[in-house]
Structures are given as structure tokens and as C-alpha cells.
C-alpha positions in Angstrom: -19.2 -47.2 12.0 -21.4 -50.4 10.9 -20.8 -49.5 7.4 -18.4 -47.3 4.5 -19.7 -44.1 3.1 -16.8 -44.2 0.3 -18.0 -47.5 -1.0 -21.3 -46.1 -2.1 -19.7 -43.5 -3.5 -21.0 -43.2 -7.2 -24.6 -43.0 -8.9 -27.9 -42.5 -6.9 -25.5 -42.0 -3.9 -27.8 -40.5 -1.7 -30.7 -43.6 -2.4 -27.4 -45.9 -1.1 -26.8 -43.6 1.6 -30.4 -43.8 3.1 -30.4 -47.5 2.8 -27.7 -48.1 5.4 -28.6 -49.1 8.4 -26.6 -48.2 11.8 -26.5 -47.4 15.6 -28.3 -44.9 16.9 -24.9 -43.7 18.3 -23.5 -43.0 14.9 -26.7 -41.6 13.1 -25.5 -38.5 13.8 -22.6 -38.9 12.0 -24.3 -40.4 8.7 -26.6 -37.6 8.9 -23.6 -35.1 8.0 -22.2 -37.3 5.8 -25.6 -37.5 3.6 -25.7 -34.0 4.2 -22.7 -33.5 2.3 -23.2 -36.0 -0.3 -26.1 -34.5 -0.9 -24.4 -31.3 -1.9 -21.6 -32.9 -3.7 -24.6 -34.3 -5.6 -25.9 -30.8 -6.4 -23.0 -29.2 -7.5 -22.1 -32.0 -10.2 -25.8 -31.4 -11.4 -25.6 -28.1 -11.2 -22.7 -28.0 -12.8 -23.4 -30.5 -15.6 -20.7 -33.1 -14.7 -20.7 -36.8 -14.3 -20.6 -38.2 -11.4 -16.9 -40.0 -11.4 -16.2 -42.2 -7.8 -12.9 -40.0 -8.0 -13.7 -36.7 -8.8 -16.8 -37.6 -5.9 -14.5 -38.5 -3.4 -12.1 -35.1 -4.0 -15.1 -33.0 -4.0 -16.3 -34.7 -0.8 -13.2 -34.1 0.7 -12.8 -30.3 0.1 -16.3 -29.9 1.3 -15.4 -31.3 4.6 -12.4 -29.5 4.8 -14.6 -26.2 3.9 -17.2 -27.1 6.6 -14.5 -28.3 9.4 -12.6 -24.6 8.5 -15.6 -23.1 9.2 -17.1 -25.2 12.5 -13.3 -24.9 13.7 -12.8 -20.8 12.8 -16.5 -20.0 14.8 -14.8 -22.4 17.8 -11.7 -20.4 17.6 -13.5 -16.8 17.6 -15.4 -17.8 20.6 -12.2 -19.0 22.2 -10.4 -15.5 22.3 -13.5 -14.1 22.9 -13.2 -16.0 26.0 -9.6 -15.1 26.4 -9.4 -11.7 26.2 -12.4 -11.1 29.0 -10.4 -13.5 31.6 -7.5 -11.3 30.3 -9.2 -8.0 31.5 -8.2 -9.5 34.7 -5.6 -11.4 34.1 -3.4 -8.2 32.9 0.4 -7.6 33.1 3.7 -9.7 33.2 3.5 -13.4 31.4 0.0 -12.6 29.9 1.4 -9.4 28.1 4.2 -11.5 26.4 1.7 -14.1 25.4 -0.9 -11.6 23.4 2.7 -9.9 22.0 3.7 -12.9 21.0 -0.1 -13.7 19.4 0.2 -17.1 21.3 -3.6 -17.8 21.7 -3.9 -17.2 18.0 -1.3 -19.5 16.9 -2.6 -22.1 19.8 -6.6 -21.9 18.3 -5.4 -23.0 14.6 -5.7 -26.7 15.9 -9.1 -26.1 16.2 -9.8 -26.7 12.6 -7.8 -29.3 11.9 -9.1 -31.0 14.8 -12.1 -30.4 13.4 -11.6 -31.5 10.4 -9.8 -34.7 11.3 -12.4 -35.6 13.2 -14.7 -35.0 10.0 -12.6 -37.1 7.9 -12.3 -40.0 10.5 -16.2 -40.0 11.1 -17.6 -39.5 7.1 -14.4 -41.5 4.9 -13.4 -44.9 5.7 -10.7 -45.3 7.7 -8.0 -47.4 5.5 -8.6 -45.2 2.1 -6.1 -44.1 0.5 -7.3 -40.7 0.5 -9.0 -40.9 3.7 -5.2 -41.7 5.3 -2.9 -39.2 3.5 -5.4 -36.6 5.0 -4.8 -37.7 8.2 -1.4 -38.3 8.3 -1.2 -34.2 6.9 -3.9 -33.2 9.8 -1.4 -34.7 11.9 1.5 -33.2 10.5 0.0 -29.8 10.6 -1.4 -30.3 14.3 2.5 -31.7 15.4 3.5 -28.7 13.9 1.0 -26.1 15.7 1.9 -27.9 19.1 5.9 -27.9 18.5 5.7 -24.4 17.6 3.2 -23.2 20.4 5.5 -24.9 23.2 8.9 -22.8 22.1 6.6 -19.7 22.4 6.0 -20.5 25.6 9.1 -21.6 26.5 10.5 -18.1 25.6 7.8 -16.0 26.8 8.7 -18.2 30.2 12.5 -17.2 29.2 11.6 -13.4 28.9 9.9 -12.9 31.9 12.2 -14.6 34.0 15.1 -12.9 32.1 13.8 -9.4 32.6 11.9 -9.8 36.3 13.8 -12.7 38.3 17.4 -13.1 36.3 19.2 -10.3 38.4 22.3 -12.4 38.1 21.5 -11.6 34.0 22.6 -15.3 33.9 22.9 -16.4 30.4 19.5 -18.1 29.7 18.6 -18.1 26.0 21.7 -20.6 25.0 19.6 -23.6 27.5 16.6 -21.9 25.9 17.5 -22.4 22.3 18.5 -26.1 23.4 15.1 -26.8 24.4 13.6 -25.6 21.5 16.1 -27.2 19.0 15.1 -30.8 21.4 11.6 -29.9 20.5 11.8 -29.5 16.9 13.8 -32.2 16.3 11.2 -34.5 18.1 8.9 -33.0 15.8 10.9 -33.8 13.0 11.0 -37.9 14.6 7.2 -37.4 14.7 6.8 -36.2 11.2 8.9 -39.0 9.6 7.4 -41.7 11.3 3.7 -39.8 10.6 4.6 -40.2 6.8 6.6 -43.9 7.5 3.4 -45.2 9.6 5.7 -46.4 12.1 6.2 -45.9 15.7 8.5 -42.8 16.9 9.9 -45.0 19.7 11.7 -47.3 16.6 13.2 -44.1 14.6 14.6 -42.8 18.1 16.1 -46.4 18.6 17.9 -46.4 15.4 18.8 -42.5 15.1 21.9 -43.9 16.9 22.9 -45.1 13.3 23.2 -41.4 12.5 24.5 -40.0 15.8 28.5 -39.9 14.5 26.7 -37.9 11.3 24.3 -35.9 13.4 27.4 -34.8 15.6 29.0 -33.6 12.7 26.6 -31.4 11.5 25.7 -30.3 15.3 29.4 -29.9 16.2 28.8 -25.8 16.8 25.8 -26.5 18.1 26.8 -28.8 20.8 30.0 -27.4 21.7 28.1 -24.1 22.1 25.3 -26.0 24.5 28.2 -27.6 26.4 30.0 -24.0 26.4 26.8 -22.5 27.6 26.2 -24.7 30.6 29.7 -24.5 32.1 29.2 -20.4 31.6 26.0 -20.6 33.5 27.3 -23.2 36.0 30.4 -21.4 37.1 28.7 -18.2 37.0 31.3 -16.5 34.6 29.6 -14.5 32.2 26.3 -12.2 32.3 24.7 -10.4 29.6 25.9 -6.7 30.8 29.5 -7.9 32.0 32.4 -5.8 30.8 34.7 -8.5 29.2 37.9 -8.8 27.5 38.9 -11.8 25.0 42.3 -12.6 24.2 43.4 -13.0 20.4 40.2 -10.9 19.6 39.2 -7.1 19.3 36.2 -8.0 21.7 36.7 -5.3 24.5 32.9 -4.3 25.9 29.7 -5.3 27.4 28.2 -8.5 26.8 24.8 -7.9 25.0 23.9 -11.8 24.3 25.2 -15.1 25.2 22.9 -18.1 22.5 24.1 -21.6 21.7 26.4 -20.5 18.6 28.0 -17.0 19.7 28.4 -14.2 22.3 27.6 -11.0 21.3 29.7 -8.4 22.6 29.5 -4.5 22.1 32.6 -2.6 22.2 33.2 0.7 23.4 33.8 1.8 19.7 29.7 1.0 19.0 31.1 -2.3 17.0 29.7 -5.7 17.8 32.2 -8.7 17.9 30.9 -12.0 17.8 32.9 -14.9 19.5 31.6 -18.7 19.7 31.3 -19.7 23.3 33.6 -22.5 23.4 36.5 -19.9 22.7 35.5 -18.8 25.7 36.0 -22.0 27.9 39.2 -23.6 25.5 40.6 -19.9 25.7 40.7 -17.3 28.7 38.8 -13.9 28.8 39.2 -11.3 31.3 36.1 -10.4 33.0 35.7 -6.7 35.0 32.6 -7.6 36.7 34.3 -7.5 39.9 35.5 -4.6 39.9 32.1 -2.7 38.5 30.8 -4.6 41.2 33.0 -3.0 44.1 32.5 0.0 42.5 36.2 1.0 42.3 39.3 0.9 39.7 42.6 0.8 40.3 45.3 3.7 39.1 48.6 1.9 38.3 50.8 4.2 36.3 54.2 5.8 36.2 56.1 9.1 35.7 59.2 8.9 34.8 61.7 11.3 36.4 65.0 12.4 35.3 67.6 10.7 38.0 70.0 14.1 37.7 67.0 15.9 39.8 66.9 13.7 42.4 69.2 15.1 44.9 69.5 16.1 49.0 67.1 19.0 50.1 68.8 21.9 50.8 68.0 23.8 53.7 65.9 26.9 51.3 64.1 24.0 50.0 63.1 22.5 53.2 62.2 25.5 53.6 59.8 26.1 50.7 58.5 22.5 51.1 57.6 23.5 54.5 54.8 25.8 53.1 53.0 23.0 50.9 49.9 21.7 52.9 50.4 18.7 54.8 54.1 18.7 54.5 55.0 21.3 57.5 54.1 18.5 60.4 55.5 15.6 58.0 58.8 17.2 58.3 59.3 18.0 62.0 58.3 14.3 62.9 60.9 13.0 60.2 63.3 15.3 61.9 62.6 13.9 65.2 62.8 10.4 64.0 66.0 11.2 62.0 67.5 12.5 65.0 66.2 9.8 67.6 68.0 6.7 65.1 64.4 6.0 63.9 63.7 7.1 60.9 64.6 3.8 58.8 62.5 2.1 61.6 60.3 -0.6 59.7 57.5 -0.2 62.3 56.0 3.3 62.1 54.1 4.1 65.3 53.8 7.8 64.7 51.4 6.6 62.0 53.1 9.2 59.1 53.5 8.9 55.6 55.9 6.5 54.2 59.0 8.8 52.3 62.9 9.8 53.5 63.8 12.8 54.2 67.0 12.7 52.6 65.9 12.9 49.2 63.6 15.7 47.6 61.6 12.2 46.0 61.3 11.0 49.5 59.7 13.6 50.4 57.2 13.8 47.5 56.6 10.5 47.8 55.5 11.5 51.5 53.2 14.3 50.3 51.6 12.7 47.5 50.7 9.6 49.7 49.1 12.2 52.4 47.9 14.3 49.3 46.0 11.0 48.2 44.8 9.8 51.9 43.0 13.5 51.7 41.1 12.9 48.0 37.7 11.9 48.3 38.1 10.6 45.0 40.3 7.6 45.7 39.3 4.7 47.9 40.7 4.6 51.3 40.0 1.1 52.1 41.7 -0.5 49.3 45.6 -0.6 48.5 47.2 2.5 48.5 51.0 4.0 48.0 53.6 6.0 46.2 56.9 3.8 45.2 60.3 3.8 43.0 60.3 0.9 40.5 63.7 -0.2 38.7 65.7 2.6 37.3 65.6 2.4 33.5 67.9 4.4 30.7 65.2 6.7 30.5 64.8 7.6 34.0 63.4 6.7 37.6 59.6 5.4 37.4 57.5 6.7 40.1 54.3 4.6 40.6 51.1 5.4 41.7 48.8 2.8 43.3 45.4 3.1 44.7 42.0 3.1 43.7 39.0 5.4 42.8 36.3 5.6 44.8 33.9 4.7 41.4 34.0 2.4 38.6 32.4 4.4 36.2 34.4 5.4 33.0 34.1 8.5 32.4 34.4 9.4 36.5 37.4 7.3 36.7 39.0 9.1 33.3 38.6 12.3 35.6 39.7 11.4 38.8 42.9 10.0 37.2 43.7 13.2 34.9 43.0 15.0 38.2 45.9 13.4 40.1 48.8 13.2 37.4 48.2 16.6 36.2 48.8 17.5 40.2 51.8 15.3 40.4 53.4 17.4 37.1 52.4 20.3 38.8 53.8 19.5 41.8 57.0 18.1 40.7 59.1 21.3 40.7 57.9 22.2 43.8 60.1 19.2 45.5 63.0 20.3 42.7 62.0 17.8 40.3 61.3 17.3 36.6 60.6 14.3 34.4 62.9 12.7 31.9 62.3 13.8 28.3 64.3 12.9 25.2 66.6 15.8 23.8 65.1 17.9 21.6 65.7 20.5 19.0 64.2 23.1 21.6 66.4 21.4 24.2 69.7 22.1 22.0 69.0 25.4 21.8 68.7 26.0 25.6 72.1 24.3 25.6 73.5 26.6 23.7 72.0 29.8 25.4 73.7 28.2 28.6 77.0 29.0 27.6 76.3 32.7 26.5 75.9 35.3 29.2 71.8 36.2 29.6 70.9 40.1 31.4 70.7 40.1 35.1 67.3 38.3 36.0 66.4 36.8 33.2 65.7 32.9 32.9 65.7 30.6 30.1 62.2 29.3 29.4 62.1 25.9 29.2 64.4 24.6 32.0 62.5 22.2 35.5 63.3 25.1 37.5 64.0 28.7 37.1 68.0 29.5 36.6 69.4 32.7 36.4 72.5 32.4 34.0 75.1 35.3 34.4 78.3 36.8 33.1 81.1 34.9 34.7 
């Protein structure tokens, strides 16, 4: 520009204006810049004012900003227009989430400031006052458009790799969220030095003044981003993993894993949020293996009165012979028993594990087979019936194996199915579980020593008894 528009600015503007003389590259750009002048000019006659260089220049300036709005919002209509007919083909997947998240809108609104910064630049002198505030806003504004148009897409990039490729569901959004935050904070570097007039490169080389501060402030923030990257490294949690942290009430499925907390939703429909660095500086439990094996283990106890344990007699060998599975379990203990081999710790007869000496032996026997037989309970992963410790309150008789599902509701099932067996069972082998005395139980005492009618029993007892008159 050979010469300045502002310094004519004033009385019989548009007489100065013609009298300039420039390249034939830049008469264009005079041209609009009489143009406008020239309605500045009307409007302050029109109006009955006095033309004040001021006022002039404020005037000017909101007419440019009028016309650049307008140049820029007919650029930006024909833009989408654009867009959405390539989108007619373009249809589906990232496209979607960029019209949901009204990306192409938001990225068209530096149209007008571009137009009107190019405006300001080509009709104002350069080194105003005026001339370089409104820049250094256009700027501000247009760092601001592009800042926030990137973290769009880096999210809608996020989403569709989170819902399409992520079948891991590896916990994305915390390393997404640290992008963004980089972002914005180099927008807020741009922004001061914008308003500073000083290069970026020298706030960024003396930010490390601040870094003790800025760590600080950021200390949830960056433990969370250093929380989040040893998560996704050693592949420990996903969003849908069933986990357990200890200390907490969090007991459920993860539903989000973010720079600050982990959202998990317990069974009870409640939502506990943990930070993520409790989750590396503490333990967790995680059941993703075993949803992923689709099994779960049964590991509980009865607890059997030691007084019933005793040697089957030879009526209830007999009646254990008639429960399925047990008939040909007993004649190859007997013929073990009687060939020295019945202790033997190889087995090559292949039977159930048990000892014929006891009535538990034996039901240890059957409800091994019994469980070998259940479709219900895995048969490729550990499996058997043993005595732990005798306690005060009786022998415990675990049960170890697995389900043949991982489901919840299944697995509740499946193991209901097999200890309501086992108490039904139980008197069967002559056997009843230990219960603390009870008024009920007193009472029975009591009727023991009285003499009962010929055939009747006294409800209540493991087994029936018939008490008579001594």
C-alpha cells in the first residue's frame, strides 16, 4: 500500500481519497476503501453529525466488520452447500459424527474473520492503534475457532475408533482429554503472546519459571495422565470390566476411565467414582478373566455335625446302593478294599475319590460323580469334594469346581441347584449339618426321654427315630 487511508481520514475525505495515487495491483483495494468512506460520509450527513477523525475511524471500522460478516457468511453458505452434496456420498461412520457434532459449522466461522482481517489489513494502516487491537482480536477469535475445531476432531476420531476398532474397550478418552488439554493450553501461550506482541517460542521458554506452580495446580491432572497410560499400557482395565477396589464400595462394571476418575457402576445402580492413581498406588481386583473364560468358580462349605459321621452299616450300604451312580462305586471299593488297594495314591480304575469306611467318604464319592455328570459345571477346570479342618462347630465339607457360565444370574442358579442337592442328599448317607441348639431343639430333648406310641417319630431329628417304652 503506497499510501494510508486513516491519515486522510477527516473533512472532504473522499476529494483526499481520489487524489492518491497507487499501483495498479492495489486499486482494487482503494476502490473498497473509498467505497466505504464514501458511506461513512453519507451516514454522518445523513445523520447530521460532524465529521470527527475518531468517531470516522469507529464508524469505518464497524462498516468493514458489517461487510466482511456478510462477504464471509455468503462464503460460508456456499461452503456447506458444498459439503453436504459430497456428503450424499460420503454417508456413514466419521462423517455422521462430524455433522452430529456440527463440525463444518463451527470450522466455517473463520471465514468472516478471515474476511474481515483481511479487510482491516488492506483499508487501515497497519501500525494504528485501532487498526492493531482489531487484529490481534481477529486473531484471538481465529486461534480460538482452530483450537476448538481440532478437539472436535480429535474426539469424533476418539468415538469412532472407540465404538468400531477398540474391541479391547481400551481406555482411550483419558490420552484423549490429554490431547485436548495440550491444545488448549497452546492456545492459551498463543493468546498471551497475541495480546504481549511477542513470540510464542519465548513464553514457552520461560513457562519453566512456572512449571513447580503449574504442577501444583495440574497435580490430579497429571497423576491421572500418568495413571491412565500405565492402565492402557499394561492392558489392565477396560470400560465394561467387572472390577473390585479395595478400601472403596466400588464393586461393578467400569462405565468410564478420563484423566481425573473412573467411573464405576455397581450392581446396586450406584456410580462410584475413584481417581485413577488409586488404582496403580492401590490394588483392584479385576474379573475380566474369568467373564472371559466364561466360567466361575463354586468354593463353599457345609458344615456337618462330626457325631453323624460314622461306619456304614451293612442296611445302609445297602440303601446307598440304590442311589444312582453309587451301586458300581461300591463294588469296585470293595474290591480294592479287599485286594490292599483301596488307600492306593494311584487310582487306575479311574473312580471317584472317597473311603468306604465312612458314610462322608462315601458322599464325598457320589457328589464328585454326581458333579462329573452336571452339564452345568465345567469339566475341564478343577474339580473335587474335600474335608477342611474340623472347627467347634463342626466338619466343613467343600465344594470346588466351576460353572460352565459366567453369567450372574446363571451362576446364582447353578450354585442353589447343587447345595440344595447336597442338603437333600445328606441324610441319605446318614448325615446332617451342625446347627446351634435351639429352643425347638430342647424340646426334642426332652420328648427323648418320654416314651412316644409305637411308630411315631419326633419331627425335627437328621433321621427318622422311633423312640419306645423301655
Amino acid at each position: 500500500m503506497s499510501a494510508s487511508i486513516i491519515c486522510l481520514l477527516g473533512s472532504d475525505l473522499s476529494d483526499k481519497l481520489s487524489m492518491v495515487t497507487m499501483p495498479a495491483a492495489e486499486e482494487g483495494t482503494y476502490a473498497i476503501a473509498r467505497f466505504i468512506m464514501f458511506i461513512v460520509n453519507w451516514i454522518f450527513n445523513f445523520l447530521g453529525i460532524s465529521h470527527h477523525p475518531t468517531l470516522e475511524l469507529w464508524v469505518y471500522s464497524a462498516l468493514v466488520f458489517a461487510i466482511s460478516w456478510g462477504v464471509g457468511y455468503i462464503a460460508q453458505m456456499v461452503i456447506l452447500f458444498i459439503v453436504r452434496l459430497i456428503g450424499r456420498r460420503w454417508e456413514g461412520g466419521i462423517y455422521d459424527n462430524l455433522i452430529n457434532a456440527r463440525f463444518f459449522h463451527k470450522v466455517s466461522r473463520v471465514i468472516p474473520a478471515i474476511m474481515f482481517l483481511i479487510f482491516i489489513q488492506f483499508t487501515m494502516q497497519e501500525h494504528s492503534s485501532l487498526s492493531s487491537w482489531l487484529s490481534r482480536i481477529t486473531w484471538i477469535y481465529l486461534s480460538f475457532i482452530l483450537a476448538r475445531c481440532i478437539t472436535i476432531l480429535v474426539y469424533v476420531m476418539w468415538n469412532h475408533v472407540d465404538m468400531r476398532e477398540n474391541k479391547k474397550r481400551l481406555p482411550l478418552k483419558g490420552l484423549v482429554q490429554l490431547v485436548c488439554g495440550i491444545i488448549w493450553i497452546l492456545f492459551a501461550i498463543v493468546v498471551v503472546s497475541i495480546l504481549l506482541d511477542k513470540s510464542p517460542g519465548k513464553l514457552l521458554a520461560g513457562l519453566g519459571v512456572f512449571a513447580s506452580v503449574l504442577m501444583l495446580i495440574f497435580k490430579d491432572s497429571i497423576l491421572g495422565m500418568v495413571a491412565g497410560v500405565q492402565l492402557s499400557e499394561n492392558d489392565s482395565v477396560h470400560v465394561g470390566d467387572w472390577i473390585a477396589v479395595q478400601g472403596t464400595n466400588a464393586n461393578g462394571t467400569v462405565a468410564e476411565v478420563s484423566l481425573t476418575e473412573v467411573k464405576i457402576k455397581n450392581w446396586d445402580k450406584t456410580v462410584t467414582s475413584v481417581p485413577p492413581y488409586s488404582l496403580i498406588s492401590g490394588s483392584f481386583t479385576t474379573y475380566r478373566p474369568m467373564q472371559e473364560s466364561h466360567t466361575r468358580r463354586i468354593a463353599r462349605t457345609y458344615l456337618l455335625d462330626s457325631e453323624s459321621v460314622v461306619e456304614p452299616s451293612d442296611e445302609l450300604m445297602k440303601s446307598v446302593a440304590q442311589i444312582p451312580l453309587m451301586k458300581d462305586w461300591i463294588a469296585k471299593k470293595l474290591e480294592q478294599k479287599a485286594a490292599g488297594k483301596e488307600y492306593c495314591v494311584n487310582n487306575p480304575a479311574g473312580i471317584a475319590d472317597g473311603t468306604i469306611d465312612t458314610n462322608l467318604g462315601m458322599f464325598r464319592a457320589y457328589l464328585k460323580m454326581w458333579l462329573y455328570n452336571n452339564p452345568d459345571i465345567s469339566q475341564a477346570d478343577d474339580l473335587f469334594v474335600n474335608t477342611l479342618q474340623q472347627t467347634a462347630n463342626g466338619i466343613p465339607l467343600q465344594i470346588y469346581c466351576f460353572t460352565s457360565t459366567s453369567s450372574w444370574i446363571p451362576y446364582e442358579g447353578i450354585q442353589s441347584a447343587v447345595f440344595e442337592h447336597v442338603a437333600v442328599m445328606l441324610s441319605k448317607f446318614g448325615l446332617y449339618v451342625f446347627e446351634n441348639a435351639s429352643s425347638r431343639a430342647t424340646v426334642v430333648e426332652g420328648l427323648l426321654g418320654k416314651p412316644l406310641p409305637d411308630g411315631e417319630s419326633i419331627f425335627g431329628l437328621p433321621v427318622p427315630m422311633i423312640v419306645k417304652d423301655s
